[in-house]
N, CA, C and O atoms as CSV, one atom per row, in Angstrom:
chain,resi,resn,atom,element,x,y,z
A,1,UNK,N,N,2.824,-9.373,13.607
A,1,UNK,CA,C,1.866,-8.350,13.235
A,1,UNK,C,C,1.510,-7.572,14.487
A,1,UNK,O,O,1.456,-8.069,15.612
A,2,UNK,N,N,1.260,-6.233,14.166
A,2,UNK,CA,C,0.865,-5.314,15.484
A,2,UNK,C,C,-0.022,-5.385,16.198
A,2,UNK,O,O,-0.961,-5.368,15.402
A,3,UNK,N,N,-0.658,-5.491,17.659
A,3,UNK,CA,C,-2.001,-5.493,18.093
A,3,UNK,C,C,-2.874,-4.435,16.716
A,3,UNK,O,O,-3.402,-4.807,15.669
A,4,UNK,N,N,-2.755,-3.419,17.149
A,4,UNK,CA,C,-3.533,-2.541,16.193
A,4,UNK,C,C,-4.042,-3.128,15.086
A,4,UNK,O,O,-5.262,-3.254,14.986
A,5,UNK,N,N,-3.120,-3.608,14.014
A,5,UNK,CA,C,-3.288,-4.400,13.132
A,5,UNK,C,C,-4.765,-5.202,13.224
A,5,UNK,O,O,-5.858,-4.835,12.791
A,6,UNK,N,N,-4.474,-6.180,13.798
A,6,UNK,CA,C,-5.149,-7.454,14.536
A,6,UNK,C,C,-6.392,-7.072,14.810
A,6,UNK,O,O,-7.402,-7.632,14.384
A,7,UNK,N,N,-6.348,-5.800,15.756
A,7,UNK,CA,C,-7.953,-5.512,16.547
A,7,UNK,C,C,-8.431,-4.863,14.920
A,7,UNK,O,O,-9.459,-5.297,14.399
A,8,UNK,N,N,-7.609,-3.841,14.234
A,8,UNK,CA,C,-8.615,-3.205,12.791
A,8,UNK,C,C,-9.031,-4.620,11.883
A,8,UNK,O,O,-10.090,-4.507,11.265
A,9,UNK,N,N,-8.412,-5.749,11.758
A,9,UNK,CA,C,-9.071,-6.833,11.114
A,9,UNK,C,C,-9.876,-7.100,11.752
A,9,UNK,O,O,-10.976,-6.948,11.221
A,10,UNK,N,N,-9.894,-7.728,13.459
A,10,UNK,CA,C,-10.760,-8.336,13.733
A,10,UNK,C,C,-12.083,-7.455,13.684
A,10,UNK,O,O,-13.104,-8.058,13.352
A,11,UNK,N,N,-12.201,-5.914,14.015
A,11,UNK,CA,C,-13.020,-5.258,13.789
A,11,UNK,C,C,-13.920,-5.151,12.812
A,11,UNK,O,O,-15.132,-4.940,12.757
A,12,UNK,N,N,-12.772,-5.406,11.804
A,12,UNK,CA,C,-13.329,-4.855,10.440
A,12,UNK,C,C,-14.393,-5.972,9.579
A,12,UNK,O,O,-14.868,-5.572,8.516
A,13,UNK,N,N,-14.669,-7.074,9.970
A,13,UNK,CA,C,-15.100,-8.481,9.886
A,13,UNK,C,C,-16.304,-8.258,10.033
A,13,UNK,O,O,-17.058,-8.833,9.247
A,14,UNK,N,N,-16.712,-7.642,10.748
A,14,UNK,CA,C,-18.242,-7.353,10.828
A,14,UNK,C,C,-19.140,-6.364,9.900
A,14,UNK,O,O,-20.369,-6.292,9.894
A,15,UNK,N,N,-18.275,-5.668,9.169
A,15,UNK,CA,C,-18.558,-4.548,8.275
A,15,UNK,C,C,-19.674,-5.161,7.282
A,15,UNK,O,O,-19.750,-6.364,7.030
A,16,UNK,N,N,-20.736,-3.933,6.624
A,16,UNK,CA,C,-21.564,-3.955,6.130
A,16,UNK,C,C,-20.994,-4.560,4.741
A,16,UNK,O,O,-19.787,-4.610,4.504
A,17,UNK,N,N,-22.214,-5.115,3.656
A,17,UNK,CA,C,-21.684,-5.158,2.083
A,17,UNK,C,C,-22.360,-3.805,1.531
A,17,UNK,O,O,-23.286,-3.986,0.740
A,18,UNK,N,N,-22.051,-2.585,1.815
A,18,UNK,CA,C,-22.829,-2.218,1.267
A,18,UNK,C,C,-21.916,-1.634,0.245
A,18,UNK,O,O,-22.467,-1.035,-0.679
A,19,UNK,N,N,-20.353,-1.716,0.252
A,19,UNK,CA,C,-19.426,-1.125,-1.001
A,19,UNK,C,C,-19.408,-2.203,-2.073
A,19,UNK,O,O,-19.219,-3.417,-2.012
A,20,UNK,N,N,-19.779,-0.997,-3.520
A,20,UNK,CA,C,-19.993,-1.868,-4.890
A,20,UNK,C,C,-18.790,-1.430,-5.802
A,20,UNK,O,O,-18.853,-0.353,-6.396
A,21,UNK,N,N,-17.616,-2.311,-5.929
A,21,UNK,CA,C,-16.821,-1.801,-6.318
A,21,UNK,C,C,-16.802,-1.996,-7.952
A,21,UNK,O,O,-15.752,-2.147,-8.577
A,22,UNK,N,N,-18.133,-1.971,-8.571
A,22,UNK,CA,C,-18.498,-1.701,-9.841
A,22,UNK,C,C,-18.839,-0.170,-10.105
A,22,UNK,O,O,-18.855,0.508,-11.132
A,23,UNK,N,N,-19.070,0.065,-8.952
A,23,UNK,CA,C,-19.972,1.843,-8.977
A,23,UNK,C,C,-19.020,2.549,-8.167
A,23,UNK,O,O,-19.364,3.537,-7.518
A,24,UNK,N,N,-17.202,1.868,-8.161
A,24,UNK,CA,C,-16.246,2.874,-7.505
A,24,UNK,C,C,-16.132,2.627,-6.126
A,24,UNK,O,O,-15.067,2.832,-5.543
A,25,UNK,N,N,-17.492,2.053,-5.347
A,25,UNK,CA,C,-16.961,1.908,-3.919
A,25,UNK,C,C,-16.047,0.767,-3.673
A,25,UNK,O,O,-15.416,0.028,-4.429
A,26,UNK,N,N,-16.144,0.832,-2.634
A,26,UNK,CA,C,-15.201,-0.539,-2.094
A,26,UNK,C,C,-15.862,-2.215,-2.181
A,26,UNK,O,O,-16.748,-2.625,-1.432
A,27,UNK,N,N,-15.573,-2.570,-2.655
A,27,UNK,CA,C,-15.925,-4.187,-2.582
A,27,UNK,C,C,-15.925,-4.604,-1.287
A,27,UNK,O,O,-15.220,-4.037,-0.452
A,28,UNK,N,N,-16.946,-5.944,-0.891
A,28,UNK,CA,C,-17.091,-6.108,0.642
A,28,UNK,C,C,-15.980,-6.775,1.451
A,28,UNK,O,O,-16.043,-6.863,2.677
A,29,UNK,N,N,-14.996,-7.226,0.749
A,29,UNK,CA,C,-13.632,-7.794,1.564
A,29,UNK,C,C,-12.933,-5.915,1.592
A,29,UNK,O,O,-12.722,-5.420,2.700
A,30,UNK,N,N,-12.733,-5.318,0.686
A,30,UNK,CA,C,-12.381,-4.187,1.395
A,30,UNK,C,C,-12.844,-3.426,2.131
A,30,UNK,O,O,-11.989,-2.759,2.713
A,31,UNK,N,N,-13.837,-3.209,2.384
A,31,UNK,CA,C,-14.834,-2.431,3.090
A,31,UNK,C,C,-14.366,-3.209,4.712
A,31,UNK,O,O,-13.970,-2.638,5.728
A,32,UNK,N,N,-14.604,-4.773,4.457
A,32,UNK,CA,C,-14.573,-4.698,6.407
A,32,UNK,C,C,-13.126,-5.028,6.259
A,32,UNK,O,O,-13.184,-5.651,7.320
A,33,UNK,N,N,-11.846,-5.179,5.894
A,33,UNK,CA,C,-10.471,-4.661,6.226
A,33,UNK,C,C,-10.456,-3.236,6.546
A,33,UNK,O,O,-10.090,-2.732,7.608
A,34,UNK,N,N,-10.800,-2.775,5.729
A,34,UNK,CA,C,-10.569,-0.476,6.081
A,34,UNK,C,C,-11.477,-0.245,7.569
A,34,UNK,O,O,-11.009,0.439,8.479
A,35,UNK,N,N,-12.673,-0.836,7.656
A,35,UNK,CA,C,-13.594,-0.357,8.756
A,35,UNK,C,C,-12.898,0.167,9.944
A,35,UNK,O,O,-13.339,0.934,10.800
A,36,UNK,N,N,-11.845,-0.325,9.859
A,36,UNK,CA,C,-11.844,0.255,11.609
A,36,UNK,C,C,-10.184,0.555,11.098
A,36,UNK,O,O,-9.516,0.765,12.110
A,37,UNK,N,N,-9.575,0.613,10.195
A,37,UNK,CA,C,-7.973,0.798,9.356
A,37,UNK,C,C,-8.019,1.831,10.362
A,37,UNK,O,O,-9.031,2.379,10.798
A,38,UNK,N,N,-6.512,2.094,10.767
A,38,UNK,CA,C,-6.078,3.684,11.044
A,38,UNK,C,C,-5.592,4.698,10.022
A,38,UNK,O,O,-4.510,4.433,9.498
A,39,UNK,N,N,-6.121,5.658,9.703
A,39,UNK,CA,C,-5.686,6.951,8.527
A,39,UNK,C,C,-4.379,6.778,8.468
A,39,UNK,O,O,-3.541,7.088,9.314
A,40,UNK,N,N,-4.225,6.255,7.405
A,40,UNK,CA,C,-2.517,6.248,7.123
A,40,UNK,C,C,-2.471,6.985,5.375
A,40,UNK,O,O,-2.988,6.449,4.394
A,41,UNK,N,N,-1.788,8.181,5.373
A,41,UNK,CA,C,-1.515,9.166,3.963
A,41,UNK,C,C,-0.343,8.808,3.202
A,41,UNK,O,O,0.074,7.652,3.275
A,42,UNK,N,N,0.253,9.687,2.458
A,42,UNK,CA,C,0.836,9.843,1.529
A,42,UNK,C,C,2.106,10.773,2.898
A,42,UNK,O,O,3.143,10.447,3.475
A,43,UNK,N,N,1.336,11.825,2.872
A,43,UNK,CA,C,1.871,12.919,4.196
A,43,UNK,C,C,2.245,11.735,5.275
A,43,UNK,O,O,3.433,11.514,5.513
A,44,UNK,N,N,1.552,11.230,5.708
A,44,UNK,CA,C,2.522,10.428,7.168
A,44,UNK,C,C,2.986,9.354,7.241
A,44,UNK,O,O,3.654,8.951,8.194
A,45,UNK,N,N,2.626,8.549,5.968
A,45,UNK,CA,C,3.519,7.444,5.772
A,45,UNK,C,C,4.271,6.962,4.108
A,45,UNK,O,O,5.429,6.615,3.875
A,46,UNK,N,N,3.201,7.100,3.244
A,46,UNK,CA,C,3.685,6.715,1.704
A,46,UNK,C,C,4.459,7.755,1.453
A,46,UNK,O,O,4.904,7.397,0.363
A,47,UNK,N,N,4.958,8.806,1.667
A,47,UNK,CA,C,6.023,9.249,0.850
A,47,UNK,C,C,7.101,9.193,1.666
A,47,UNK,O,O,8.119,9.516,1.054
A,48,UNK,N,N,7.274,8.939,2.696
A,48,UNK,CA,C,8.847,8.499,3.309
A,48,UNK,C,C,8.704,6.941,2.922
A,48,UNK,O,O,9.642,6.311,2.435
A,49,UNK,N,N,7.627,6.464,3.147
A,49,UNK,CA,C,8.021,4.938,2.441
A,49,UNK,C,C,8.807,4.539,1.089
A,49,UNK,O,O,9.897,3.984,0.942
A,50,UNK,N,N,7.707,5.100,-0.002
A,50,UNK,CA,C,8.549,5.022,-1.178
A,50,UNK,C,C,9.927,5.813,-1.338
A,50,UNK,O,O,10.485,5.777,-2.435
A,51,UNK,N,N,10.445,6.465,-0.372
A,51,UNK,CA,C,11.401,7.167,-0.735
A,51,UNK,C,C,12.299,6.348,-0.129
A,51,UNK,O,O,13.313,6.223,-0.816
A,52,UNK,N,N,12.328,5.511,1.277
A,52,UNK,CA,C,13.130,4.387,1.786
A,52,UNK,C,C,13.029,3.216,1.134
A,52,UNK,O,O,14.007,2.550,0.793
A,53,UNK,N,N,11.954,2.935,0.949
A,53,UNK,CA,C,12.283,1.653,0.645
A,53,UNK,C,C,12.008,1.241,-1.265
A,53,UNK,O,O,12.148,0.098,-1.697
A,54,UNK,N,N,11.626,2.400,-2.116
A,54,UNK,CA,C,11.352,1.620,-3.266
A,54,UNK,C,C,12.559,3.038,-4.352
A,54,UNK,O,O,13.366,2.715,-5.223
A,55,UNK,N,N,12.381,3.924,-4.067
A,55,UNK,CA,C,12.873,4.664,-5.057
A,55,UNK,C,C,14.799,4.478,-5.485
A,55,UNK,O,O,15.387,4.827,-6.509
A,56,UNK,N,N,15.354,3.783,-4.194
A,56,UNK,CA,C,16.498,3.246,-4.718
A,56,UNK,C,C,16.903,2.378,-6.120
A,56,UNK,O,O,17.974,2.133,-6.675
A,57,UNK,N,N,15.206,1.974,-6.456
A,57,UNK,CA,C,14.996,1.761,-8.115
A,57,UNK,C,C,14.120,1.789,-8.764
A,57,UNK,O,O,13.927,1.172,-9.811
A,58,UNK,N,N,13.133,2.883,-7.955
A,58,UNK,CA,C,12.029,3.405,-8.729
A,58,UNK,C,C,11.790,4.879,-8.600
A,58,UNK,O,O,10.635,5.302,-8.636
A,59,UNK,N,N,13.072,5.895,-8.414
A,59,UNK,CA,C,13.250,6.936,-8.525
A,59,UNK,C,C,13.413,7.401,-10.483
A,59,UNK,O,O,13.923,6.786,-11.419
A,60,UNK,N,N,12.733,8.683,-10.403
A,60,UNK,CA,C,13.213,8.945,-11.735
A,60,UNK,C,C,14.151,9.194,-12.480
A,60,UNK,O,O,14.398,9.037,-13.676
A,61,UNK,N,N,14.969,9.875,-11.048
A,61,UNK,CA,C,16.132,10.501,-11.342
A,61,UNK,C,C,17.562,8.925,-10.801
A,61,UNK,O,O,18.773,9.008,-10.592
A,62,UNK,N,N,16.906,8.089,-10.775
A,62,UNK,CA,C,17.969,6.993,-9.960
A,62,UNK,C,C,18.771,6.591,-11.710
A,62,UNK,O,O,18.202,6.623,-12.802
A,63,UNK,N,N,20.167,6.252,-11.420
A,63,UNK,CA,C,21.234,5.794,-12.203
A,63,UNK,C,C,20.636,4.604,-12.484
A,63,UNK,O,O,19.917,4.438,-13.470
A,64,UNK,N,N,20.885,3.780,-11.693
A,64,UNK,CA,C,21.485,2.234,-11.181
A,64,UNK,C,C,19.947,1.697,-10.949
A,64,UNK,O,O,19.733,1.436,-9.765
A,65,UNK,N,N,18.888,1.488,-11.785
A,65,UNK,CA,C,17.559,1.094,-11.582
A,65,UNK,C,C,17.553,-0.249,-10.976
A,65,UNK,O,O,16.588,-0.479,-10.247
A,66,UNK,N,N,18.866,-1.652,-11.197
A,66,UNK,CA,C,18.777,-2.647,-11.070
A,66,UNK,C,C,17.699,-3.539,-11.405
A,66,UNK,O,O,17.236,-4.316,-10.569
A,67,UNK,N,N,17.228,-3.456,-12.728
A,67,UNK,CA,C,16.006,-3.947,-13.883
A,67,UNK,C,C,15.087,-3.202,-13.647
A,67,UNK,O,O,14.254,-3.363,-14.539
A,68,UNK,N,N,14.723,-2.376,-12.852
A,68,UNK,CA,C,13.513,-1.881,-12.446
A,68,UNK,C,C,12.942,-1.359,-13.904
A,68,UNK,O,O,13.859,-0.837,-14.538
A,69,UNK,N,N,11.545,-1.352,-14.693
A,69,UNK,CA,C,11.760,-0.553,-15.981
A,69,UNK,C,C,11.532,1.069,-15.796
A,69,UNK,O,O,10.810,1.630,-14.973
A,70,UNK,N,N,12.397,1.668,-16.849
A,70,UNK,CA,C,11.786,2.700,-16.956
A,70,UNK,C,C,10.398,3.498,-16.468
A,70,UNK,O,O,10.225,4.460,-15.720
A,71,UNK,N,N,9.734,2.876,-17.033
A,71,UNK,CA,C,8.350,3.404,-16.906
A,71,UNK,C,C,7.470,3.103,-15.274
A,71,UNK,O,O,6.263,3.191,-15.048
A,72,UNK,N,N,8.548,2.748,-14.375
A,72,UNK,CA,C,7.811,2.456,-13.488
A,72,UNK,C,C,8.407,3.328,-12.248
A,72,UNK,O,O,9.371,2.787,-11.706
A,73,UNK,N,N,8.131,4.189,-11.872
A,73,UNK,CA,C,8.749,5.409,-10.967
A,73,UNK,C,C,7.498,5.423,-9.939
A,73,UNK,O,O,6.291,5.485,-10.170
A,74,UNK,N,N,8.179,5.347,-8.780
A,74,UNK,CA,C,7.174,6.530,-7.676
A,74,UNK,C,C,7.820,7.665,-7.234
A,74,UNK,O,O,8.225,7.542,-6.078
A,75,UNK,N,N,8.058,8.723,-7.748
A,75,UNK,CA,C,8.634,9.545,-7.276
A,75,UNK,C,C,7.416,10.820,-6.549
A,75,UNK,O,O,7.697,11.791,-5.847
A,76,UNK,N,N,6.177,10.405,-6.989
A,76,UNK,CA,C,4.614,11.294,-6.501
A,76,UNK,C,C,3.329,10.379,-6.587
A,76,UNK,O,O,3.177,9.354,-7.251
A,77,UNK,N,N,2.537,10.952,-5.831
A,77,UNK,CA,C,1.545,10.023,-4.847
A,77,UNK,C,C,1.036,10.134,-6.509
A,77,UNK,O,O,-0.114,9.714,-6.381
A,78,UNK,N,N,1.149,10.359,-7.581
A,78,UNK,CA,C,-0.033,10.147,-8.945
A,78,UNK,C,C,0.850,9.060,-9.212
A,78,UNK,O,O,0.186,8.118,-9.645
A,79,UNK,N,N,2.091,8.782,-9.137
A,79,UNK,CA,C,2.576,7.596,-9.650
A,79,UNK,C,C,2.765,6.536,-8.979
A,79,UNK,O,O,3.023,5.476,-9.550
A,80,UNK,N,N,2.670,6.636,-7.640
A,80,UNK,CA,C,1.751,5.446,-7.069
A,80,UNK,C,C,0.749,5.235,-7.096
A,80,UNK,O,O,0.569,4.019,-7.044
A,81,UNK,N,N,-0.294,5.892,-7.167
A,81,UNK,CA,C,-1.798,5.642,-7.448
A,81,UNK,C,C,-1.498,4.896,-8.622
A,81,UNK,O,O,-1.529,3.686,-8.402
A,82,UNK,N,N,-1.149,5.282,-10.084
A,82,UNK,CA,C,-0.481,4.109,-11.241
A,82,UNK,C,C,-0.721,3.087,-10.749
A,82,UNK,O,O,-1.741,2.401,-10.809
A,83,UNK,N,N,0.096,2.955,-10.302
A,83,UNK,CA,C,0.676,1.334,-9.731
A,83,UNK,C,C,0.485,0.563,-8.457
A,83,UNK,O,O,1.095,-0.428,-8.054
A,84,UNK,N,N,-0.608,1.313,-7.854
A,84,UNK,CA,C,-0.967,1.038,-6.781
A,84,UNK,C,C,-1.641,-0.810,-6.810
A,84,UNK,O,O,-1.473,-1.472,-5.786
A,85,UNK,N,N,-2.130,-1.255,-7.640
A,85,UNK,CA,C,-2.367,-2.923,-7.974
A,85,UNK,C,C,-1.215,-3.450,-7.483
A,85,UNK,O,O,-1.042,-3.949,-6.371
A,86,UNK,N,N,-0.257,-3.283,-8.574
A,86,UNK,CA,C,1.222,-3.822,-8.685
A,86,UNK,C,C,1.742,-3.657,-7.185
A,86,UNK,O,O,1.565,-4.595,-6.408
A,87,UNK,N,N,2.440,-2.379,-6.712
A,87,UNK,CA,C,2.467,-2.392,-5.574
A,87,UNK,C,C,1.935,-3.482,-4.048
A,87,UNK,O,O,2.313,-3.920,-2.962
A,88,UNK,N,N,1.002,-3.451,-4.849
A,88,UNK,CA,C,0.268,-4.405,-3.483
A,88,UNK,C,C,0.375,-5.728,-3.618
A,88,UNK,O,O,0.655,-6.474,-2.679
A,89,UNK,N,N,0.160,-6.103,-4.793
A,89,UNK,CA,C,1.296,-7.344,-5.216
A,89,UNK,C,C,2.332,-7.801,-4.673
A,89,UNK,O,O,2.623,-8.753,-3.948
A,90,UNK,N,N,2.859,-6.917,-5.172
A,90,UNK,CA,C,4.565,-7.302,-4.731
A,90,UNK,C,C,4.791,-6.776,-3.545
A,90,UNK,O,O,5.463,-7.444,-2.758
A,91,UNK,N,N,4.380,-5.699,-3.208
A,91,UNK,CA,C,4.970,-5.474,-1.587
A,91,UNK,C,C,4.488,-6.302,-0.600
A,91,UNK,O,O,5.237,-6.810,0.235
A,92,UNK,N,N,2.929,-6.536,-0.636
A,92,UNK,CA,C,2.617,-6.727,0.476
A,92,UNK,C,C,1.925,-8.273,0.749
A,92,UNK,O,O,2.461,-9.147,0.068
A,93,UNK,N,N,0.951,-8.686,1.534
A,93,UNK,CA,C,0.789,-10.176,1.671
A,93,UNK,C,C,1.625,-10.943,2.013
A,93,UNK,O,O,2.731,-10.645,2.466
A,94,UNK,N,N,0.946,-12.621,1.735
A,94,UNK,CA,C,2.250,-13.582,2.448
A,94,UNK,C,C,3.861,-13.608,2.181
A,94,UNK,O,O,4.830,-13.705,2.933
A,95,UNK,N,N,3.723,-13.490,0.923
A,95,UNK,CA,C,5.424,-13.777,0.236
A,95,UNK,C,C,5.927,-12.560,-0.785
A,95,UNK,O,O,6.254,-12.626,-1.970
A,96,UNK,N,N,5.861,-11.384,0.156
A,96,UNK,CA,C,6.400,-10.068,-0.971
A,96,UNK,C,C,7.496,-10.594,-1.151
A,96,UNK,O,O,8.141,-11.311,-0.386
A,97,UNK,N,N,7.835,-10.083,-2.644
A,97,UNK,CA,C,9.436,-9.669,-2.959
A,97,UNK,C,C,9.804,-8.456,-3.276
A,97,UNK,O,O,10.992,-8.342,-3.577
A,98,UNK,N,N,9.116,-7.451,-3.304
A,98,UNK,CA,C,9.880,-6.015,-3.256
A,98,UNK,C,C,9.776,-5.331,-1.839
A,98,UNK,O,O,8.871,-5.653,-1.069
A,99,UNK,N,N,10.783,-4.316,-1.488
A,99,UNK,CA,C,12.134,-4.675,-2.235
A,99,UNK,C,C,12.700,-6.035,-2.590
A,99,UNK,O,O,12.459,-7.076,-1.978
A,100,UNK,N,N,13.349,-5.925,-3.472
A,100,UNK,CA,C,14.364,-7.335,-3.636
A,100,UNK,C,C,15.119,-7.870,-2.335
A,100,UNK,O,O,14.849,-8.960,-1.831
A,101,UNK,N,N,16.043,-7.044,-1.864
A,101,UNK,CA,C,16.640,-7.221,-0.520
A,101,UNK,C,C,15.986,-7.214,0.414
A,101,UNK,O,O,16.451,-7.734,1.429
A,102,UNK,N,N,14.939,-6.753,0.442
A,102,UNK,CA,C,14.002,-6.751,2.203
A,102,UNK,C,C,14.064,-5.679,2.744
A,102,UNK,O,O,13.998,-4.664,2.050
A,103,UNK,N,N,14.199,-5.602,4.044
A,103,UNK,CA,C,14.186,-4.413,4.947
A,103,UNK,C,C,13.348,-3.810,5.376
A,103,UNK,O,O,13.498,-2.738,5.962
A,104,UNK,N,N,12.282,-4.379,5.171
A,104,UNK,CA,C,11.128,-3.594,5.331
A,104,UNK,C,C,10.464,-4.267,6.251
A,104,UNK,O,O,10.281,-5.469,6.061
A,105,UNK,N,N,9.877,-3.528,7.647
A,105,UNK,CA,C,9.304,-4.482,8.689
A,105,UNK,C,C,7.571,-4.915,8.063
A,105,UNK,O,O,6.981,-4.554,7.045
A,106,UNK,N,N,7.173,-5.801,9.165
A,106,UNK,CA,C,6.236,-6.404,9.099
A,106,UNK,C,C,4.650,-5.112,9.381
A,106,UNK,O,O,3.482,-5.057,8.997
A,107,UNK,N,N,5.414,-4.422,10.112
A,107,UNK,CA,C,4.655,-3.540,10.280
A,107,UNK,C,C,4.098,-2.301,9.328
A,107,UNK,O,O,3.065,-1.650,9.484
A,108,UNK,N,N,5.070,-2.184,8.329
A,108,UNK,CA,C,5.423,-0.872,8.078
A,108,UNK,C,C,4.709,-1.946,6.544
A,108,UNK,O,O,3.641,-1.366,6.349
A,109,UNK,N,N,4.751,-2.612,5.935
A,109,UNK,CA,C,3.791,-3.569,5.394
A,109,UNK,C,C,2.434,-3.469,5.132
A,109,UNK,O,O,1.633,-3.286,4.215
A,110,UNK,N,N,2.550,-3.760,6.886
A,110,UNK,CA,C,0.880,-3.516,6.911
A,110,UNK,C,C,0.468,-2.104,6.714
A,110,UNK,O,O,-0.457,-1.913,5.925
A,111,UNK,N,N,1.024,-1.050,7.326
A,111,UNK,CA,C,0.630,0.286,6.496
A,111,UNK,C,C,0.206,0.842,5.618
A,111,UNK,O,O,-0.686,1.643,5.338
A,112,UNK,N,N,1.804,-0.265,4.740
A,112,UNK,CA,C,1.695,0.067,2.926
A,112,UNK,C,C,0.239,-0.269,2.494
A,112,UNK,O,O,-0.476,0.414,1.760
A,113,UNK,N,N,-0.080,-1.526,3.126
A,113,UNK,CA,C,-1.374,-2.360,2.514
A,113,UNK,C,C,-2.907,-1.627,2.966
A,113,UNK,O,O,-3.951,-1.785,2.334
A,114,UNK,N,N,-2.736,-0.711,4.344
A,114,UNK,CA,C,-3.874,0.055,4.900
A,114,UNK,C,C,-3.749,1.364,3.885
A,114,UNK,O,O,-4.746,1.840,3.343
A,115,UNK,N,N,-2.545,1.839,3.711
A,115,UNK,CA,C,-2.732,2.838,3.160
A,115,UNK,C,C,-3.330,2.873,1.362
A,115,UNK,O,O,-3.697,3.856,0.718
A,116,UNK,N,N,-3.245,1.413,0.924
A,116,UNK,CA,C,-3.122,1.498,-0.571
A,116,UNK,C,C,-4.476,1.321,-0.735
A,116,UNK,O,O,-5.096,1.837,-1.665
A,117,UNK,N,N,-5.136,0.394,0.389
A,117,UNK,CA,C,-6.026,-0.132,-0.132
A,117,UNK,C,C,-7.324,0.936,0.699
A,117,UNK,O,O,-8.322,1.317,0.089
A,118,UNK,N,N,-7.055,1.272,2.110
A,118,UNK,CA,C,-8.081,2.109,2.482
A,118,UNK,C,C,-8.372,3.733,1.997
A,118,UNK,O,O,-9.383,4.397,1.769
A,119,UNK,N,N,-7.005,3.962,1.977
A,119,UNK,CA,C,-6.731,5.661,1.861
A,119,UNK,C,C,-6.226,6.655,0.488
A,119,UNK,O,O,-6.324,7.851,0.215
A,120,UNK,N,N,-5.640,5.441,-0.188
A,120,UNK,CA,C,-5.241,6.351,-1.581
A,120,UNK,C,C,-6.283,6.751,-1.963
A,120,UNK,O,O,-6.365,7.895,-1.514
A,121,UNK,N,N,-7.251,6.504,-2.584
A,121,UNK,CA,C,-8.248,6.801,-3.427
A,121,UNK,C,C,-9.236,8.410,-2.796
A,121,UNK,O,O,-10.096,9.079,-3.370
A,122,UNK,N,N,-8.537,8.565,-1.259
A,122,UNK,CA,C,-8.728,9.370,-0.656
A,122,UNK,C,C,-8.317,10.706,-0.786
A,122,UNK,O,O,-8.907,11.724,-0.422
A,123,UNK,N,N,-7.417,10.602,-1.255
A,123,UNK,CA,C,-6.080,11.868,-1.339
A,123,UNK,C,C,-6.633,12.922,-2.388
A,123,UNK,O,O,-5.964,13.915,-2.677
């Protein structure tokens, strides 16, 4: 994991409860993870992400989905917002499995997970 990483958790630990994620804000485990997050977008990181690493079977226009279903595309930041739960699921934490094959660094991970969880809702 990245210093950066590391210092925005350890930072972020001290954060207030004051997000009610009944009334839309952030719940207090998200609130002190994001506190000190670095701005990570759609523009500087999620859309070259999903385009490397997920649309090889979650493109709309992709042939060869390899089970992926239908109905599950990121081809625009509204259809990741969709699925932004799922996503975080499976991509990210101790034991992702998407992609299926891997390839995806440890770093670029943690992004996915700053960006889904601090910044989408931002856009």
């Amino acid at each position: 994991m990245s210093g950066w990483l590391l210092l925005a958790l350890a930072c972020g630990a001290g954060g207030d409860d004051t997000g009610d994620a009944a009334d839309g804000g952030l719940d207090s485990a998200t609130e002190a993870f994001c506190q000190d997050a670095p701005v990570v977008t759609w523009n500087s990181f999620g859309q070259g992400f999903t385009t490397e690493a997920c649309q090889t079977c979650h493109a709309s226009t992709t042939a060869e989905r390899n089970g992926a279903p239908d109905s599950v595309t990121f081809d625009t930041l509204d259809d990741v917002r969709a699925h932004s739960d799922r996503i975080l699921a499976r991509a990210t934490g101790d034991e992702p499995d998407m992609p299926p094959r891997g390839g995806v660094s440890d770093d670029d991970r943690a992004r996915l997970e700053i960006w889904l969880r601090c910044w989408l809702e931002e856009e």
